[in-house]
N, CA, C and O atoms as a Maestro MAE file, in Angstrom:
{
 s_m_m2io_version
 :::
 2.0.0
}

f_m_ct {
 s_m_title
 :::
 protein
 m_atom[268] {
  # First column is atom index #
  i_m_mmod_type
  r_m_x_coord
  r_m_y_coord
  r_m_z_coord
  i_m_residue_number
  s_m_chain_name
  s_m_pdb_residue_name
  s_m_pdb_atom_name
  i_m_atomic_number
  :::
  1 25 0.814 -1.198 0.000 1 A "UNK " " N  " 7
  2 3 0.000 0.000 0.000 1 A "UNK " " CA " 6
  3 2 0.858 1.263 0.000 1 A "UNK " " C  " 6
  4 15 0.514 2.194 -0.727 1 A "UNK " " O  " 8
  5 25 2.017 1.369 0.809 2 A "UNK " " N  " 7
  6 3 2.691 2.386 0.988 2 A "UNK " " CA " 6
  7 2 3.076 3.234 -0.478 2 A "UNK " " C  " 6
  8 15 2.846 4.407 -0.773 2 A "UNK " " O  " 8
  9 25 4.086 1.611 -1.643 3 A "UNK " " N  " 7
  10 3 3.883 1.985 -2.606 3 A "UNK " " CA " 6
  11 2 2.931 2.740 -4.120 3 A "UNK " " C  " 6
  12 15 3.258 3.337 -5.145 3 A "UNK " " O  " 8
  13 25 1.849 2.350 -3.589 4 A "UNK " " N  " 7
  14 3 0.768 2.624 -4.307 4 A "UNK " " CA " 6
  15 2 0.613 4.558 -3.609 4 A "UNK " " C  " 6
  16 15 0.415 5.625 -4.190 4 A "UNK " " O  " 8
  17 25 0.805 4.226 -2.293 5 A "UNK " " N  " 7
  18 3 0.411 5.926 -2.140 5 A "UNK " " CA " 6
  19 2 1.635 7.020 -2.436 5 A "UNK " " C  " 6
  20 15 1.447 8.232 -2.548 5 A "UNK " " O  " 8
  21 25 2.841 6.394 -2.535 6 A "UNK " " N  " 7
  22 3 3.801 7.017 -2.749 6 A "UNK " " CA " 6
  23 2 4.017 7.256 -5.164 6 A "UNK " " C  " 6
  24 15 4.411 8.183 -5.871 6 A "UNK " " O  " 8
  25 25 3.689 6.379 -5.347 7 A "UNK " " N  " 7
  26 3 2.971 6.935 -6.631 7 A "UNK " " CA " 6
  27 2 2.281 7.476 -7.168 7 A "UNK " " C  " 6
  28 15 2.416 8.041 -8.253 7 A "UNK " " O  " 8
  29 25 0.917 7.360 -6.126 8 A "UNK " " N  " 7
  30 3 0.142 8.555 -6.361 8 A "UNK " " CA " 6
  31 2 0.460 9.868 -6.044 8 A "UNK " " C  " 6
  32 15 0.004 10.860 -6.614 8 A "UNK " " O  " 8
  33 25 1.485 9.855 -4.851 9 A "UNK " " N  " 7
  34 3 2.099 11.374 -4.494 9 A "UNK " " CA " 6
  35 2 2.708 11.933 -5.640 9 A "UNK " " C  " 6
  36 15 2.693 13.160 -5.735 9 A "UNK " " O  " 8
  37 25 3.271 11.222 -6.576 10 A "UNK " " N  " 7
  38 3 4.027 11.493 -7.374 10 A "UNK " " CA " 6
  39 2 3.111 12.140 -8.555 10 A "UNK " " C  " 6
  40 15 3.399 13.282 -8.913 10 A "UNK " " O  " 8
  41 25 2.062 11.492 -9.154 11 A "UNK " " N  " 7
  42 3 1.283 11.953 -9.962 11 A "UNK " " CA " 6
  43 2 0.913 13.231 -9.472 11 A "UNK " " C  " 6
  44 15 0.839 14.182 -10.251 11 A "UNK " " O  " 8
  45 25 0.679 13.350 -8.301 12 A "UNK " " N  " 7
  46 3 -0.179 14.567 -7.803 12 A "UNK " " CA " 6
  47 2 0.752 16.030 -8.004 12 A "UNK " " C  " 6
  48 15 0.319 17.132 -8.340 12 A "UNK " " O  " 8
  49 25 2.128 15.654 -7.691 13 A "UNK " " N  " 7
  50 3 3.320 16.279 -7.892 13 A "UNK " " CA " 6
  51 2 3.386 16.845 -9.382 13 A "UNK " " C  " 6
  52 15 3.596 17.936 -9.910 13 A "UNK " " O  " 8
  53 25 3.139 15.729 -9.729 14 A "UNK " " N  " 7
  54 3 3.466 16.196 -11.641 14 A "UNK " " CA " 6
  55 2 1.960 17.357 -11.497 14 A "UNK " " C  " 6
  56 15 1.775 18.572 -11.435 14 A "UNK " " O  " 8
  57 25 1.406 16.521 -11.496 15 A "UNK " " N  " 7
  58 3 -0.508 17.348 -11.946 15 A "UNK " " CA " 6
  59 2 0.084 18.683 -11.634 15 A "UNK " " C  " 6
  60 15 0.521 19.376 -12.552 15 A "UNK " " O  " 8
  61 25 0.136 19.193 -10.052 16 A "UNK " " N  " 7
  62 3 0.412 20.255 -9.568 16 A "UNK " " CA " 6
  63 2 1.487 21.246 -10.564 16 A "UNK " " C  " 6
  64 15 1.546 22.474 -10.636 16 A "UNK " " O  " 8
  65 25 2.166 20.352 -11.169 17 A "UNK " " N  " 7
  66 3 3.334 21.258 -12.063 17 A "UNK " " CA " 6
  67 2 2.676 21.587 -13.239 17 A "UNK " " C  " 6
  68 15 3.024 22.612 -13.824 17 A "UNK " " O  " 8
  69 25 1.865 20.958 -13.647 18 A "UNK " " N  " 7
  70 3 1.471 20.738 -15.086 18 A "UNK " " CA " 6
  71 2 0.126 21.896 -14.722 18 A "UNK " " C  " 6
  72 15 0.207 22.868 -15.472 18 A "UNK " " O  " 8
  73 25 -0.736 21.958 -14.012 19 A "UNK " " N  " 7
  74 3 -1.450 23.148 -14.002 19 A "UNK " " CA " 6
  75 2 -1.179 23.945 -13.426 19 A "UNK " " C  " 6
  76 15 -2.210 24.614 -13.355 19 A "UNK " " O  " 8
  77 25 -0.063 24.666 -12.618 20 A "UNK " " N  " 7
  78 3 0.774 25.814 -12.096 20 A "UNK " " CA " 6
  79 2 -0.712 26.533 -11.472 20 A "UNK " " C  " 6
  80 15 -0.971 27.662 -11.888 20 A "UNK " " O  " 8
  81 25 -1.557 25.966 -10.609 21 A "UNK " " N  " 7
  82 3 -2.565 27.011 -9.935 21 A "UNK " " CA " 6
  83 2 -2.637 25.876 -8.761 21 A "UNK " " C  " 6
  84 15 -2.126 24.777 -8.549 21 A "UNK " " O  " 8
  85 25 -3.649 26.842 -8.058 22 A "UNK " " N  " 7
  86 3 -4.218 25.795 -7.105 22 A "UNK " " CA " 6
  87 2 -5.497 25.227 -7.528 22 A "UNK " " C  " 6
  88 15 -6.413 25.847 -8.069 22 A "UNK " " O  " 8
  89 25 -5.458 23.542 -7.122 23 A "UNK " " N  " 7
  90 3 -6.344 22.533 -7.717 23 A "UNK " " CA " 6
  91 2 -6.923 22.046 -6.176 23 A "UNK " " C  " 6
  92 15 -6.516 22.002 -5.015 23 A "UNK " " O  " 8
  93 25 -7.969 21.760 -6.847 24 A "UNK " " N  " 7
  94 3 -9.403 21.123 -6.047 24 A "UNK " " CA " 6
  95 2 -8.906 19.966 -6.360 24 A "UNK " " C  " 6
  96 15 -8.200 19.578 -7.291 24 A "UNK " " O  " 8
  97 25 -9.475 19.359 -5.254 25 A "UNK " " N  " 7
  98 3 -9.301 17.795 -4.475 25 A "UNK " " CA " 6
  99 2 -10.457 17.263 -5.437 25 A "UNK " " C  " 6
  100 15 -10.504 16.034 -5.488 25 A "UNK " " O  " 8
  101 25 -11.271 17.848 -6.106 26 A "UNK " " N  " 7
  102 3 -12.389 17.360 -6.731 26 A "UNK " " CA " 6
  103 2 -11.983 17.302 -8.345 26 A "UNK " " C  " 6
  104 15 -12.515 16.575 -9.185 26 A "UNK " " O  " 8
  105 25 -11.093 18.088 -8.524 27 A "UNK " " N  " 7
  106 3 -10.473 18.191 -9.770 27 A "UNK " " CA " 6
  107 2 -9.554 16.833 -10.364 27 A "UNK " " C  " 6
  108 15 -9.367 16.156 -11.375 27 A "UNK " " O  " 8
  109 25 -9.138 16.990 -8.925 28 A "UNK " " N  " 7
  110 3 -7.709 16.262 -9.073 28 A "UNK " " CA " 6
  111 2 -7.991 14.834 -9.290 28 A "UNK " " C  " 6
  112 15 -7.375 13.992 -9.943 28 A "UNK " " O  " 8
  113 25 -9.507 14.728 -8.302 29 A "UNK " " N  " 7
  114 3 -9.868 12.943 -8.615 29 A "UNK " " CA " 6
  115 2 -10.275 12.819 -10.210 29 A "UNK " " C  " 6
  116 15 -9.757 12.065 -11.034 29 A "UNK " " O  " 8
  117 25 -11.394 13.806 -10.432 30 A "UNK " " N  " 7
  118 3 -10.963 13.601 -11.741 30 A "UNK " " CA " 6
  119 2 -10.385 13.503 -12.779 30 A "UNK " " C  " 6
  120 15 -10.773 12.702 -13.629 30 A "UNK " " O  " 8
  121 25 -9.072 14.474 -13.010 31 A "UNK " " N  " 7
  122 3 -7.669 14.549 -14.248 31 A "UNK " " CA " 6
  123 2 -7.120 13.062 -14.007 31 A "UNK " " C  " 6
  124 15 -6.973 12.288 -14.953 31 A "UNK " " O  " 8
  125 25 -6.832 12.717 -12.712 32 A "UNK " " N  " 7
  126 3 -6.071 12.010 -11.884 32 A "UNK " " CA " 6
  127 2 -6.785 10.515 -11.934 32 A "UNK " " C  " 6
  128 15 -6.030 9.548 -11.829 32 A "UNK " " O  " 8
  129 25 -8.152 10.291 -12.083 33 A "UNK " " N  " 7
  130 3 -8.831 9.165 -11.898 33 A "UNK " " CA " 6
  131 2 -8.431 8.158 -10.850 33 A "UNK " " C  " 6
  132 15 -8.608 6.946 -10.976 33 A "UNK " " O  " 8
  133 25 -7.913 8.708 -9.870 34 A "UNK " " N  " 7
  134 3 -7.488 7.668 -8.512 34 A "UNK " " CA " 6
  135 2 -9.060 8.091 -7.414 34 A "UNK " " C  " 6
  136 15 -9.917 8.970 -7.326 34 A "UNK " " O  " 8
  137 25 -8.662 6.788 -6.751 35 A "UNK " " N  " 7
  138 3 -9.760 6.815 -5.754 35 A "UNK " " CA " 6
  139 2 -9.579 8.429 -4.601 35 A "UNK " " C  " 6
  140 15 -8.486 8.926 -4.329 35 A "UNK " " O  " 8
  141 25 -10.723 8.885 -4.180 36 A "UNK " " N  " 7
  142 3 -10.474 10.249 -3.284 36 A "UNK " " CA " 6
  143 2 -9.563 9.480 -2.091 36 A "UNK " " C  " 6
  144 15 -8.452 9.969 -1.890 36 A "UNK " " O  " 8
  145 25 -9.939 8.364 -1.323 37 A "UNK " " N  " 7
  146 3 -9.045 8.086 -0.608 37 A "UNK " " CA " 6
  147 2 -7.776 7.815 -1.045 37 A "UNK " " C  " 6
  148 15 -7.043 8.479 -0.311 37 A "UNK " " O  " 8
  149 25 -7.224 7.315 -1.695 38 A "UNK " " N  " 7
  150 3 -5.866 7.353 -2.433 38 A "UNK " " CA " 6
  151 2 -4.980 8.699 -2.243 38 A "UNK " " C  " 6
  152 15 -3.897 8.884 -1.689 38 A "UNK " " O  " 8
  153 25 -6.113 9.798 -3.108 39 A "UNK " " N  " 7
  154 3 -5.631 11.024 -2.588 39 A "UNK " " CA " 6
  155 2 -5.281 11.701 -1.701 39 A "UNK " " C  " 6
  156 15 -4.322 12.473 -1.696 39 A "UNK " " O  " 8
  157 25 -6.042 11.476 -0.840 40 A "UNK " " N  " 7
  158 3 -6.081 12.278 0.623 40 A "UNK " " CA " 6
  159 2 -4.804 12.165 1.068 40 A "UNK " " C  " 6
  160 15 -4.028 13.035 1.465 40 A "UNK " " O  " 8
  161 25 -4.608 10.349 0.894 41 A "UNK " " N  " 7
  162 3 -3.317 9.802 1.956 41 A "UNK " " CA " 6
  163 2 -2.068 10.501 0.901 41 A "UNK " " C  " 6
  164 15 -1.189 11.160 1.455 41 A "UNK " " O  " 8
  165 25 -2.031 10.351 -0.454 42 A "UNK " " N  " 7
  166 3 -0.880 10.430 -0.815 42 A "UNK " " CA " 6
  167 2 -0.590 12.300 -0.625 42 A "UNK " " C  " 6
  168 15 0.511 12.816 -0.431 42 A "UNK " " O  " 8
  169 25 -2.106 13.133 -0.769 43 A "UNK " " N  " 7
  170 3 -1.334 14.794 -0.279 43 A "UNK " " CA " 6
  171 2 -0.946 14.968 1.062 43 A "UNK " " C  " 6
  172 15 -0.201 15.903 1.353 43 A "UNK " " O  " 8
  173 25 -1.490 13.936 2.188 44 A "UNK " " N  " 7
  174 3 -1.229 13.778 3.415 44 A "UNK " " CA " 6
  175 2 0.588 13.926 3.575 44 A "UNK " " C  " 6
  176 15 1.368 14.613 4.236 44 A "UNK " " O  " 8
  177 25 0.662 12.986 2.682 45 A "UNK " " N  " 7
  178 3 2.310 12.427 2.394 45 A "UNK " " CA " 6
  179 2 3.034 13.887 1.946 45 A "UNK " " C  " 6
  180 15 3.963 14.476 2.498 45 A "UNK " " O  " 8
  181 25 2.358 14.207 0.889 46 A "UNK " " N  " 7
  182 3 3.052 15.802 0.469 46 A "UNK " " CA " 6
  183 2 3.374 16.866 1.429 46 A "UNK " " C  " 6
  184 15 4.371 17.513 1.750 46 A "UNK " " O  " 8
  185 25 1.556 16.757 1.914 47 A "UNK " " N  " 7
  186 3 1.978 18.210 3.129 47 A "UNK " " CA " 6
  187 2 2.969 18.204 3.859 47 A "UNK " " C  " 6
  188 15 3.845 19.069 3.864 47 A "UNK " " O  " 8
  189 25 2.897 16.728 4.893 48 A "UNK " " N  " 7
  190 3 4.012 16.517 6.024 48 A "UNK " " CA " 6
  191 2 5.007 16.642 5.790 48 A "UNK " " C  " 6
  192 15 5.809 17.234 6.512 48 A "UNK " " O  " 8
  193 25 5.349 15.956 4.355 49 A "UNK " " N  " 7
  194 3 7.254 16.079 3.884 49 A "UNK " " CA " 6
  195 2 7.286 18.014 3.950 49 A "UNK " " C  " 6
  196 15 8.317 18.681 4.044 49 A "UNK " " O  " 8
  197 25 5.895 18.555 3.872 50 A "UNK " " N  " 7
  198 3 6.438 20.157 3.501 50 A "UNK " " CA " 6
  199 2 6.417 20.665 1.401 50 A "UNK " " C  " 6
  200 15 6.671 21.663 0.726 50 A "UNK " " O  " 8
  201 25 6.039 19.506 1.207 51 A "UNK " " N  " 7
  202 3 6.015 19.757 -0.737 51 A "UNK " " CA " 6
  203 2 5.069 20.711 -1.093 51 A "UNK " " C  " 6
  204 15 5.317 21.625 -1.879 51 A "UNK " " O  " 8
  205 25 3.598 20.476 -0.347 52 A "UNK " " N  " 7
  206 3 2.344 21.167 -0.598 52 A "UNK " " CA " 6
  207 2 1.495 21.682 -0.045 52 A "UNK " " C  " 6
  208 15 1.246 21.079 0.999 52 A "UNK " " O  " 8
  209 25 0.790 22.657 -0.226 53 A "UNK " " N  " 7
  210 3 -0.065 23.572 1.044 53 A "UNK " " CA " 6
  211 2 -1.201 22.898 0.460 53 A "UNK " " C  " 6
  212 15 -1.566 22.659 -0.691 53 A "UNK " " O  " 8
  213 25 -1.755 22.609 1.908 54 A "UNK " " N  " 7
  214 3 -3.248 22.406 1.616 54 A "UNK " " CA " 6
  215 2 -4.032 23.610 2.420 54 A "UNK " " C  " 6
  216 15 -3.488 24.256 3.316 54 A "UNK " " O  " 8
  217 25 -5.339 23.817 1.991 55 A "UNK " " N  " 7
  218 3 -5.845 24.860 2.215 55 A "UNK " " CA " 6
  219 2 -7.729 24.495 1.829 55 A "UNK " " C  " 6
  220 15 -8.171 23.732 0.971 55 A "UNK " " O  " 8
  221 25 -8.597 25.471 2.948 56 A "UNK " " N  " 7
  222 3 -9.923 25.110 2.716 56 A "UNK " " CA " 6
  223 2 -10.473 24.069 3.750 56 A "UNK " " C  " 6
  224 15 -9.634 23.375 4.324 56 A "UNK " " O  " 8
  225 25 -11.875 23.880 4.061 57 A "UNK " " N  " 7
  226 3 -12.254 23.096 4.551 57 A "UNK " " CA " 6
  227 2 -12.478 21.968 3.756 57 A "UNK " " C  " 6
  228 15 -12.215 22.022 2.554 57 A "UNK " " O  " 8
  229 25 -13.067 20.641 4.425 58 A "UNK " " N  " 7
  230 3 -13.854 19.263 3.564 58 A "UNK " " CA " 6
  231 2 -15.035 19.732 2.690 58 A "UNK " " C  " 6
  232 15 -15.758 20.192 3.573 58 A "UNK " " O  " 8
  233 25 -15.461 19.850 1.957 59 A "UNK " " N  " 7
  234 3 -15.115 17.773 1.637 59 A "UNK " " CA " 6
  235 2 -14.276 18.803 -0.039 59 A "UNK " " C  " 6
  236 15 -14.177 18.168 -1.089 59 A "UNK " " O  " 8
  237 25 -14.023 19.584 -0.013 60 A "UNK " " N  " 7
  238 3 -13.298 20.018 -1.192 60 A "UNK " " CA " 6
  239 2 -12.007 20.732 -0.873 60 A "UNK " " C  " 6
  240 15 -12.113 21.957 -0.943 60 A "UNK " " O  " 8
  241 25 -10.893 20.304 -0.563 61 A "UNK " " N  " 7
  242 3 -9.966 20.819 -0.355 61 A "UNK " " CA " 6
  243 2 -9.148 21.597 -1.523 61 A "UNK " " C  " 6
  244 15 -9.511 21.401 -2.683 61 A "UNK " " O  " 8
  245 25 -7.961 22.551 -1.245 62 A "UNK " " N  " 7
  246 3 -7.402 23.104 -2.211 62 A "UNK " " CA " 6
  247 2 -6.058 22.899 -2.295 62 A "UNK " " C  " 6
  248 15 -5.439 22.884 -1.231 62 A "UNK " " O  " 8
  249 25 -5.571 22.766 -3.132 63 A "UNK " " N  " 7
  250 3 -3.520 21.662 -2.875 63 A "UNK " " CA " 6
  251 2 -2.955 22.612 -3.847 63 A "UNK " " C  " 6
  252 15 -3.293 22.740 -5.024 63 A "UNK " " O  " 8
  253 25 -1.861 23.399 -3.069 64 A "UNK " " N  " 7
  254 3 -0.930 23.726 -4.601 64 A "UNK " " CA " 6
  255 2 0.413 22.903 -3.868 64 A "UNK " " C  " 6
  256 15 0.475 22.173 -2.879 64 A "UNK " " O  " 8
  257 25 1.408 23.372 -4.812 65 A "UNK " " N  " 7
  258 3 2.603 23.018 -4.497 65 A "UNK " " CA " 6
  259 2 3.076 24.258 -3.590 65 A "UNK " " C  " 6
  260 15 2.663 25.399 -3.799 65 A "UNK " " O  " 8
  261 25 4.116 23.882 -2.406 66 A "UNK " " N  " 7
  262 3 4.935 24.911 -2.061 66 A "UNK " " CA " 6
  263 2 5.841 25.824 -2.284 66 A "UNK " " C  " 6
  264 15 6.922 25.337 -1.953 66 A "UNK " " O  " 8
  265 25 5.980 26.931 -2.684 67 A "UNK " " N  " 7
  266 3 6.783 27.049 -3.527 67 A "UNK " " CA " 6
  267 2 8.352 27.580 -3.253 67 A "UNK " " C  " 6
  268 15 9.143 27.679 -4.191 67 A "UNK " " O  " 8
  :::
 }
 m_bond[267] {
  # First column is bond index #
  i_m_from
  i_m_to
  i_m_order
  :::
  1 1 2 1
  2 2 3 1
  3 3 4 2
  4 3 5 1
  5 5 6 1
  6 6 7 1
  7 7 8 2
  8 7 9 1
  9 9 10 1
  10 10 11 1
  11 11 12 2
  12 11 13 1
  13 13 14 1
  14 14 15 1
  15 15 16 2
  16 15 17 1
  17 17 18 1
  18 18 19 1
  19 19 20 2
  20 19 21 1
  21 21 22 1
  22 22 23 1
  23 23 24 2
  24 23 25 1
  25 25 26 1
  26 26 27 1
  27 27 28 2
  28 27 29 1
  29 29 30 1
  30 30 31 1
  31 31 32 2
  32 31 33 1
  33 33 34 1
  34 34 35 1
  35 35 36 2
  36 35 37 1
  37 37 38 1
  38 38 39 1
  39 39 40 2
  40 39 41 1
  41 41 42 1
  42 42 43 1
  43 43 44 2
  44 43 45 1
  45 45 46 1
  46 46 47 1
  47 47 48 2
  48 47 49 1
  49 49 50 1
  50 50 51 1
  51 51 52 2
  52 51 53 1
  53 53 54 1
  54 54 55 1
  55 55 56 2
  56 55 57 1
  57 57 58 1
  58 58 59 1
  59 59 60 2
  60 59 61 1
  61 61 62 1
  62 62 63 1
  63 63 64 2
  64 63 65 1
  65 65 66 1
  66 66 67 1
  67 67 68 2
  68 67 69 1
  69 69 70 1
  70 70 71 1
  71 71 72 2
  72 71 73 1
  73 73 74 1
  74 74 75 1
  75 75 76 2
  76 75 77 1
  77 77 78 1
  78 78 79 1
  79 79 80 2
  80 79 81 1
  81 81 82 1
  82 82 83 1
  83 83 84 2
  84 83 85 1
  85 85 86 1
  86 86 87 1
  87 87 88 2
  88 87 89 1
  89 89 90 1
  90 90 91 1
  91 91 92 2
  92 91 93 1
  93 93 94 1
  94 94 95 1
  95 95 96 2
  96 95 97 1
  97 97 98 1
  98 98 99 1
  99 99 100 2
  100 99 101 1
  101 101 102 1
  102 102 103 1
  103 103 104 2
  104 103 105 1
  105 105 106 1
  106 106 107 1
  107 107 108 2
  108 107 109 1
  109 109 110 1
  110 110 111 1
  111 111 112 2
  112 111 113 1
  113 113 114 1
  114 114 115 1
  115 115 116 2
  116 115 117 1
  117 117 118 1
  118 118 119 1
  119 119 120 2
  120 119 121 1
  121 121 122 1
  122 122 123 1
  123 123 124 2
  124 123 125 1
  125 125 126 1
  126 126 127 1
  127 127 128 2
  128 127 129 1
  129 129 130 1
  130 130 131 1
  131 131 132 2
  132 131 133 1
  133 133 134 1
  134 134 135 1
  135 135 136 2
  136 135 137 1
  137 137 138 1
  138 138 139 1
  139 139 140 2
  140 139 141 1
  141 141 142 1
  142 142 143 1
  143 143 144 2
  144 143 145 1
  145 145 146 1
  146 146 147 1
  147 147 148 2
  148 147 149 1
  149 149 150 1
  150 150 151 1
  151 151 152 2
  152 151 153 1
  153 153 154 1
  154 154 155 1
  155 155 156 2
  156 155 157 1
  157 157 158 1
  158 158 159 1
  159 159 160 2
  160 159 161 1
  161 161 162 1
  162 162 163 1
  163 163 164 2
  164 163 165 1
  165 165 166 1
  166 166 167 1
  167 167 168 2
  168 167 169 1
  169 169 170 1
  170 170 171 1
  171 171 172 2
  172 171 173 1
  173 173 174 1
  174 174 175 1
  175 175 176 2
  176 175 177 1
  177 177 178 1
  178 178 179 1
  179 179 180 2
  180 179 181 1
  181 181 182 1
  182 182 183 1
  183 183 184 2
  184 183 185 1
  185 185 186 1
  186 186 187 1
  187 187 188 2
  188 187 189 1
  189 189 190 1
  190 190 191 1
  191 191 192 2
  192 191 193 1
  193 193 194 1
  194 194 195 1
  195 195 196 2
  196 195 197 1
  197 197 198 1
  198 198 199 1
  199 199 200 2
  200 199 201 1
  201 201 202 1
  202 202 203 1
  203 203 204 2
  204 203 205 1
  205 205 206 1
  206 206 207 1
  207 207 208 2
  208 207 209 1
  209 209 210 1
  210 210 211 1
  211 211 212 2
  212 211 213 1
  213 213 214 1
  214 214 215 1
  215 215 216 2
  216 215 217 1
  217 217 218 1
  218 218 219 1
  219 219 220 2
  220 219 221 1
  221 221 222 1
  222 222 223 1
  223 223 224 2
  224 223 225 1
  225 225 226 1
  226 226 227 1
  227 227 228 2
  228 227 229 1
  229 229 230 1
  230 230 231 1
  231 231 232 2
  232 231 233 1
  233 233 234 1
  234 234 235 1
  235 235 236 2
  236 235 237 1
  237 237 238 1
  238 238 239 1
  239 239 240 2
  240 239 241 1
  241 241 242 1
  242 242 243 1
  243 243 244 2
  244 243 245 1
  245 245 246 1
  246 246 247 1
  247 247 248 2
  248 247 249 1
  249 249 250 1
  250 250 251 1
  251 251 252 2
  252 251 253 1
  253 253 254 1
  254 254 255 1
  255 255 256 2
  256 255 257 1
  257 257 258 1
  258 258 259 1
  259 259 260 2
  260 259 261 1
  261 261 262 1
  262 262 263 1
  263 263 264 2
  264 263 265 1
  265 265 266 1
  266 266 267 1
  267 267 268 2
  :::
 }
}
């Protein structure tokens, strides 16, 4: 599992580069087609390392990269 969320961090990483704004958690499941839980855990992974701001309340969060 770890692997699987650490790939998805990675996609999320690219996404984030590739649309240079801040993206919805609702967006992202869709471009992204991963499960919302998938997501959560792998921006979970982003924020903590410090990669990405999350921002907003549930159930639509907002993720850019840090810059």
């Amino acid at each position: 599992m770890i692997t699987k969320i650490g790939i998805a961090a990675g996609e999320i990483w690219h996404w984030l580069e590739k649309h240079d704004q801040i993206c919805s958690l609702e967006g992202m499941i869709k471009g992204l087609d991963k499960p919302r839980d998938m997501l959560l855990m792998s921006i979970g992974w982003l924020a903590r390392e410090g990669h990405v701001v999350v921002e907003g309340e549930g159930p639509d969060y907002k993720v850019t990269l840090r810059k």
